[in-house]
Structures are given as structure tokens and as C-alpha cells.
C-alpha positions as CSV (number, residue, x, y, z in Angstrom):
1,X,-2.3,37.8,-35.4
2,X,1.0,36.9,-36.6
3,X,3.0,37.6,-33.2
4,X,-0.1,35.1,-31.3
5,X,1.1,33.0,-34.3
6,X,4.7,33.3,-33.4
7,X,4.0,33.4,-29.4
8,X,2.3,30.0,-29.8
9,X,5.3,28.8,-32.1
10,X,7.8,29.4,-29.6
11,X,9.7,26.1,-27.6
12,X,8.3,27.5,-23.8
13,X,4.7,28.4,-24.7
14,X,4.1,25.0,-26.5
15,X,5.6,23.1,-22.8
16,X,3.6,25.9,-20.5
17,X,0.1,24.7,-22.9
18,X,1.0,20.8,-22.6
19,X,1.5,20.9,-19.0
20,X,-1.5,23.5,-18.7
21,X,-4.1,20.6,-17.9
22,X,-2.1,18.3,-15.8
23,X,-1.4,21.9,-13.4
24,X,-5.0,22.7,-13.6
25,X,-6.2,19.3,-12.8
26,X,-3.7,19.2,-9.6
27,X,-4.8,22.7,-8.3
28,X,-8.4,22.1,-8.7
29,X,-8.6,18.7,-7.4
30,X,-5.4,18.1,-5.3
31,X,-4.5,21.5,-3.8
32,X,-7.9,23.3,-3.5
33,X,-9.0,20.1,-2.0
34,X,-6.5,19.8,0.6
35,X,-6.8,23.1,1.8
36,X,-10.8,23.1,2.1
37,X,-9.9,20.2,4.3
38,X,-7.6,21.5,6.2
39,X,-10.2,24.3,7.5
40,X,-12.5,21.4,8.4
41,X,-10.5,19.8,10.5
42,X,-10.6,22.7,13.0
43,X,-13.7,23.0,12.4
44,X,-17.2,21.1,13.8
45,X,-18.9,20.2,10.3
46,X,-21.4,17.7,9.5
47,X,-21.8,18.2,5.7
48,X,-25.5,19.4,6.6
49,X,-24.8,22.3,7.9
50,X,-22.3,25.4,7.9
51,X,-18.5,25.0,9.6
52,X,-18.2,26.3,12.8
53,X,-14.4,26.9,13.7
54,X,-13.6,24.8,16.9
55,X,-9.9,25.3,16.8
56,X,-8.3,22.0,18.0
57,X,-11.1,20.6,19.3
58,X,-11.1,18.0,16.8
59,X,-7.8,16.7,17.5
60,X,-8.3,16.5,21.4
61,X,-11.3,14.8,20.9
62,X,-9.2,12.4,18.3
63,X,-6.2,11.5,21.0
64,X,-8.7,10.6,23.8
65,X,-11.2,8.6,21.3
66,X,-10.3,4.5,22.1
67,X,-11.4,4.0,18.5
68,X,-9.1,5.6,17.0
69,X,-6.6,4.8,19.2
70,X,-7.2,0.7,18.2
71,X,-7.6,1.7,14.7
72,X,-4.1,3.2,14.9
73,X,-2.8,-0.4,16.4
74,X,-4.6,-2.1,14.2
75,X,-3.2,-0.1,10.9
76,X,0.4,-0.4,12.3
77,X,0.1,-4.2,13.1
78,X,-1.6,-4.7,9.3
79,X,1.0,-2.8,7.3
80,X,4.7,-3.5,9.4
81,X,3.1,-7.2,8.8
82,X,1.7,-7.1,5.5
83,X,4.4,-4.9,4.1
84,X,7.6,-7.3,4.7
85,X,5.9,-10.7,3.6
86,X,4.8,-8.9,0.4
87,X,8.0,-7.6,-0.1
88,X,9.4,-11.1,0.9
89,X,7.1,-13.5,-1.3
90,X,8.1,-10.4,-4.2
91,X,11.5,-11.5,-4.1
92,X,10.8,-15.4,-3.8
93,X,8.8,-15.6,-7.3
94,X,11.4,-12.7,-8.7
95,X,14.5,-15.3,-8.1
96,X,12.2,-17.9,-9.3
97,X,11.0,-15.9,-12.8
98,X,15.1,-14.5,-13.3
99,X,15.5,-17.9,-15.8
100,X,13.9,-16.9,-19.1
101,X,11.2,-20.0,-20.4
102,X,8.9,-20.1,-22.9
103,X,6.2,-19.7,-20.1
104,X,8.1,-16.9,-18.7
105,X,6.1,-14.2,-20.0
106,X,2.8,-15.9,-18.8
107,X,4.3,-16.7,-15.2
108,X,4.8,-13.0,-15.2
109,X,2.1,-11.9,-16.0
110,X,-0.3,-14.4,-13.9
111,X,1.7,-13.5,-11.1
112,X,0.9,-9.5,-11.8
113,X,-2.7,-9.9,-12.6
114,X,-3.5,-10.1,-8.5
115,X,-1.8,-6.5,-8.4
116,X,-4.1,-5.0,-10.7
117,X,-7.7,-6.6,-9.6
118,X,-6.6,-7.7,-6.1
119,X,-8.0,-3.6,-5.0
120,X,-11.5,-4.4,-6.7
121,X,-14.7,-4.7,-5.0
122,X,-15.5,-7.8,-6.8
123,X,-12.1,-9.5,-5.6
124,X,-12.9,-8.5,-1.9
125,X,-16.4,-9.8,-2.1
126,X,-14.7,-13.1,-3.5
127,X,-12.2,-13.3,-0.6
128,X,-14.8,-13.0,1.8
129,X,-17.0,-15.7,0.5
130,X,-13.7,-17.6,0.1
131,X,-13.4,-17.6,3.9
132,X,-16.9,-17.6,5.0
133,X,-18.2,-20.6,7.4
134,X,-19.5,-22.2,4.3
135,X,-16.7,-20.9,1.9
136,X,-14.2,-22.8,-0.3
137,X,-11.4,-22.9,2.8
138,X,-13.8,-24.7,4.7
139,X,-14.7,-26.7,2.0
140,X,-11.3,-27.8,1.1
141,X,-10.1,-28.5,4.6
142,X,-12.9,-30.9,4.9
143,X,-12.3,-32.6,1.5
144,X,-8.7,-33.7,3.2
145,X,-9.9,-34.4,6.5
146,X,-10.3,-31.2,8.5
147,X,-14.1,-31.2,9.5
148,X,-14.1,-27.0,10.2
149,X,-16.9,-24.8,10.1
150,X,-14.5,-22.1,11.8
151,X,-15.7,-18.6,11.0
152,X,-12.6,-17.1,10.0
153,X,-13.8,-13.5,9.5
154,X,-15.8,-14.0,13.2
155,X,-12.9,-14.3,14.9
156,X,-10.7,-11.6,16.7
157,X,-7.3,-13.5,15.7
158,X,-7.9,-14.7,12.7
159,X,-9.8,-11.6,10.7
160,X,-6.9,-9.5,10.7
161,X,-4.8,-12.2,9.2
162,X,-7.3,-13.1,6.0
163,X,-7.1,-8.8,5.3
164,X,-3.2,-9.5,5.4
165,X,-3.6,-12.5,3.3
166,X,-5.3,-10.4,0.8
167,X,-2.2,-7.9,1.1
168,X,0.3,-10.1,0.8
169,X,-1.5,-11.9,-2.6
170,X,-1.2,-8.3,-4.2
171,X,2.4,-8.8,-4.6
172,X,3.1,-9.0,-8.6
173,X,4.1,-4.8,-8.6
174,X,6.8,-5.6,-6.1
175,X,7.8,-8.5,-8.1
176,X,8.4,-6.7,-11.2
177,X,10.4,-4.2,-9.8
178,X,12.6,-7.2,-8.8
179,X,13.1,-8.8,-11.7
180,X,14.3,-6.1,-13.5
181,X,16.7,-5.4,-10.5
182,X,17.9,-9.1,-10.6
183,X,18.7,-8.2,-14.5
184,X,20.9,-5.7,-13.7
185,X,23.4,-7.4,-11.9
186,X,26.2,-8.6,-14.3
187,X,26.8,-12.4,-14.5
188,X,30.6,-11.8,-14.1
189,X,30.0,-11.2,-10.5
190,X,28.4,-14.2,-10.2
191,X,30.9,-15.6,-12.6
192,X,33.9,-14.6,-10.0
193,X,32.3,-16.1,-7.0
194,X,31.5,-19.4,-8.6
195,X,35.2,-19.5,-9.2
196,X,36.0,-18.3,-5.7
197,X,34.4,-21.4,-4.5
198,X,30.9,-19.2,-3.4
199,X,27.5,-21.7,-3.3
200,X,24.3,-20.3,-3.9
201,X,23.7,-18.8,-0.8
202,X,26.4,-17.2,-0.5
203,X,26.1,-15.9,-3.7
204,X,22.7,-14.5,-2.9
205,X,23.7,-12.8,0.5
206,X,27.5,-11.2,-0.6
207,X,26.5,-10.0,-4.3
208,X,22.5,-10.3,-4.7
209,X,20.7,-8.9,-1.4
210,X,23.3,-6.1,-1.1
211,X,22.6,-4.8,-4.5
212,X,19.0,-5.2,-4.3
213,X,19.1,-3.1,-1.2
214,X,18.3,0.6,-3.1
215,X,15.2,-1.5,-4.8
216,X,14.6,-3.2,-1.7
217,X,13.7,0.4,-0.1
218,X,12.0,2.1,-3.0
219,X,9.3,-1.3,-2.9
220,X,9.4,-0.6,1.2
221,X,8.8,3.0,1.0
222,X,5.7,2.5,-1.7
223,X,4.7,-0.7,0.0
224,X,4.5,0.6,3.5
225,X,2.6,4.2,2.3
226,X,-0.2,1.9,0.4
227,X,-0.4,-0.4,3.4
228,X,-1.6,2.6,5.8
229,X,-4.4,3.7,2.7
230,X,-5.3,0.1,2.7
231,X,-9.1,0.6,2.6
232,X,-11.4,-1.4,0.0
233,X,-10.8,-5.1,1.6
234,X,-11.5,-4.2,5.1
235,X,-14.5,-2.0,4.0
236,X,-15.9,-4.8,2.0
237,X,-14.6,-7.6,3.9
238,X,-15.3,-6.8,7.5
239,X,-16.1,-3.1,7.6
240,X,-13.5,-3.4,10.7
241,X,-15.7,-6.5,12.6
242,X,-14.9,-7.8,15.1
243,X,-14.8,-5.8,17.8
244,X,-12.7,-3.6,15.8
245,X,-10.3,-5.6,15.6
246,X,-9.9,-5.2,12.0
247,X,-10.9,-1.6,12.0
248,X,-7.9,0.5,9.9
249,X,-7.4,3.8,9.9
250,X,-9.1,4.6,7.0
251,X,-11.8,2.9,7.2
252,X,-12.7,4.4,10.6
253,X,-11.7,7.6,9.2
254,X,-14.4,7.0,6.1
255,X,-17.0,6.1,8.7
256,X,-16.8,9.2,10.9
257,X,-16.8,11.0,7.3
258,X,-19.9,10.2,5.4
259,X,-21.6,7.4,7.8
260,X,-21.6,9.5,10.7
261,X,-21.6,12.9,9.4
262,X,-19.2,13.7,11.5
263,X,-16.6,15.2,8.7
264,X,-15.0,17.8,10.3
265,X,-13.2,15.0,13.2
266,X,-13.0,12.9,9.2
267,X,-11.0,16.0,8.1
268,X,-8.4,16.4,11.1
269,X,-8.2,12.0,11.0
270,X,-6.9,12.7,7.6
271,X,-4.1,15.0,8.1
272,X,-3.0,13.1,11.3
273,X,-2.5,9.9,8.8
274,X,-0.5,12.7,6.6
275,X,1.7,13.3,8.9
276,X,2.3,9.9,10.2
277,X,3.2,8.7,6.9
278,X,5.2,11.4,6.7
279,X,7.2,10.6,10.0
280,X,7.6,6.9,8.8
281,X,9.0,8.1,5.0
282,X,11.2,10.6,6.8
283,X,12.6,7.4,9.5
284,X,13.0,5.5,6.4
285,X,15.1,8.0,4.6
286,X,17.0,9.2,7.7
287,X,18.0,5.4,8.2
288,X,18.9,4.4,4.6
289,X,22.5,4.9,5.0
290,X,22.6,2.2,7.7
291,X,21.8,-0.9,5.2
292,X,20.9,0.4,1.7
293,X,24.4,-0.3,-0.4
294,X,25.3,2.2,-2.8
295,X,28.4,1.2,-4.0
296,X,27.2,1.2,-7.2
297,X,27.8,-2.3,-10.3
């Protein structure tokens, strides 16, 4: 009893019992997971009935399918779109919120709320009334003169863009992450330029954009991974109608799953996204040299 007592006592045991749940948790439901899924996806498996191994089968079939070959355009126009105006209108409201207010901390936090209910079901249901024929942008287009009853989720061109809309409205974590960037940066550089003769652009381009550039690419990096596992406004919104032209990756990927039992072509969609958001992390990185500064403060 007392060496248990003493084992439990000891510095390495107590970390090893604290971290005990959080390893479980990731084996049982992250690893074991991925691995089942893995053996689907060379597998023909409907959920119904047993796996039968097909080899690659599943990933031929995926590279001559024209579905998932538009929801791979579609995905890729929706995220190196949605991505850089987030990141963009992030940065905007970040320079705007630098000047400490007494409504500072309220601007802030309005500005984050979108980021934390902008994934819910209820806020997709809202957006998609909001542009509905009879929805509020109709309505206020016609209250300043713009008779439209333009169906804006009906419409090849235009559907893509109210999902990217939606995106772009999320952008408050982004934000954030700016303003405490844009705190960093010592006044005495600033300080120097002004007395160098340096205006505000100029200002913003030599000392501020270059030393927002390692912040710049951790947002991009995060940004552009959630934007290909966008899934809740296009399921809700337009379940990838019309004409798939708002059909991502993983929403098609969801359908094949569990609305058309076909799970085992589900499983092999999945790890083909893994490794193309690998590829794009691994160009990123490979490329940061090029224009992230790291000279340092």
C-alpha cells in the first residue's frame, strides 16, 4: 500500500494520470477512427452490409466521377476566394479596433460574435431566408428603388457567392489574432518614420504589413484548412443546388456517406481531402521564406 501510495506521489505518474484521458480520448476516437476508415476506403461498404475489399477500386471510380471532379472546382474556387477577403476584411476592422475607446471592448466583441454562431444551423437557415426571393435583400433593394425578385440562391453565379458571403462574415477569429499582432509592434518604429517624413501608407506597407507577415500566414494556414471542411452553410443553405454549382467537397462527400450508402467511396473521398490539405499546408510552408519576414521587433 505504501509504495502505490508513493508511486502515485511521484512528479511522472501524476503527469502520465492527467494526460491519461485526453490520450485515451484521441486513440479511441481520433486514431481508431481513422484507421477503420482507411480499410473502407478500399473497400465496397454500404453500412448495411459487410466490407468487401475492392482494392483501389474506390479511388478509380472517384477520379473518373464528374461530380467529384466539380465538387473539387467548386471547393478550390470557395476557399482561395473566401479565404483572402476574410483574411482581408480581418485586417481592415483589426487597424480600425488598434485605438482603445470606451466602446472598444464591445466593437470587439460584436465583431467576434459572427465567428462563434456564424457555423450554426440556425444562422444558415437565417442567411438563406435572408436571400430568398422574398427575403430581407429583396426587400431592402426594393425599399430604395430596386424592384428584384431575383432568386439569389437559384442562380448558378450568384449561389456560390452568398456561401462566400457567409465565409467572409465569420471573420472576428482572424481579427483577433490581428489585433494583438498590431499591439506588438512598438510605437517607436512608427515614432522614427513619422520623423523620417513617412505618411500613413507608408507606414503601413514598410513597418506594419511586413511584421504582420508570420500572423498573416498562421490566419492563412488555419483559414484556408477550415475553408476546404466548410460544410454546415452549403448543407443547409443549398445542399450544393444548383446544378452543383455550389456542391463542396464535403458536402458531396457526406452525401455519398449516409445519403447514398455508398460509405466505402465516402471513406476514400475523405482521405483524398487529407491529402490535399496536406499538399496545400506543405506549399504553404515550403513557400514561407519567399514573403513571411522574420527579422524579428
Amino acid at each position: 500500500m505504501r509504495t502505490i501510495k508513493r508511486l502515485f506521489n511521484q512528479e511522472d505518474t501524476a503527469g502520465y494520470m492527467f494526460t491519461l484521458p485526453f490520450a485515451l480520448g484521441f486513440l479511441f476516437f481520433m486514431i481508431v477512427p481513422m484507421g477503420i476508415s482507411l480499410y473502407y476506403s478500399f473497400c465496397d461498404y454500404d453500412i448495411l452490409s459487410p466490407p468487401v475489399f475492392t482494392g483501389l477500386e474506390n479511388f478509380r471510380t472517384m477520379f473518373q466521377d464528374e461530380t467529384f471532379l466539380k465538387s473539387v472546382r467548386v471547393t478550390f474556387f470557395f476557399a482561395f476566394v473566401s479565404v483572402p477577403l476574410k483574411l482581408l476584411f480581418a485586417l481592415l476592422v483589426a487597424l480600425l479596433l488598434l485605438r482603445n475607446t470606451k466602446m472598444s471592448g464591445f466593437y470587439r466583441a460584436a465583431y467576434y460574435l459572427p465567428s462563434i454562431i456564424g457555423g450554426s444551423v440556425a444562422v444558415a437557415i437565417l442567411w438563406k431566408r435572408m436571400f430568398a426571393i422574398d427575403g430581407v435583400v429583396n426587400t431592402l433593394l426594393g425599399k430604395i428603388g430596386i424592384e428584384t425578385s431575383f432568386s439569389w440562391l437559384g442562380d448558378t453565379k450568384t449561389a456560390i457567392w452568398v456561401l462566400i458571403l457567409l465565409a467572409v462574415w465569420q471573420f472576428g477569429s482572424s481579427m483577433l489574432i490581428f489585433l494583438s499582432s498590431l499591439k506588438q509592434i512598438p510605437a517607436s518604429l512608427y515614432e522614427a518614420a513619422m520623423v523620417d517624413g513617412a505618411g500613413p501608407i507608408s507606414r503601413f506597407f514598410k513597418i506594419t504589413l511586413p511584421l504582420l507577415t508570420p500572423t498573416i500566414f498562421f490566419n492563412l494556414v488555419m483559414q484556408m484548412i477550415n475553408g476546404f471542411l466548410a460544410f454546415t452553410q452549403c448543407y443547409i443553405i443549398t445542399q450544393g443546388k444548383p446544378m452543383n454549382s455550389t456542391l463542396l467537397y464535403t458536402v458531396y462527400m457526406y452525401q455519398q456517406s449516409f445519403e447514398f450508402y455508398n460509405t466505402g467511396y465516402g471513406a476514400a473521398m475523405a482521405w483524398v481531402m487529407l491529402v490535399l490539405i496536406g499538399l496545400i499546408t506543405l506549399f504553404l510552408f515550403a513557400t514561407k521564406r519567399f514573403w513571411v519576414y522574420e527579422g524579428g521587433l
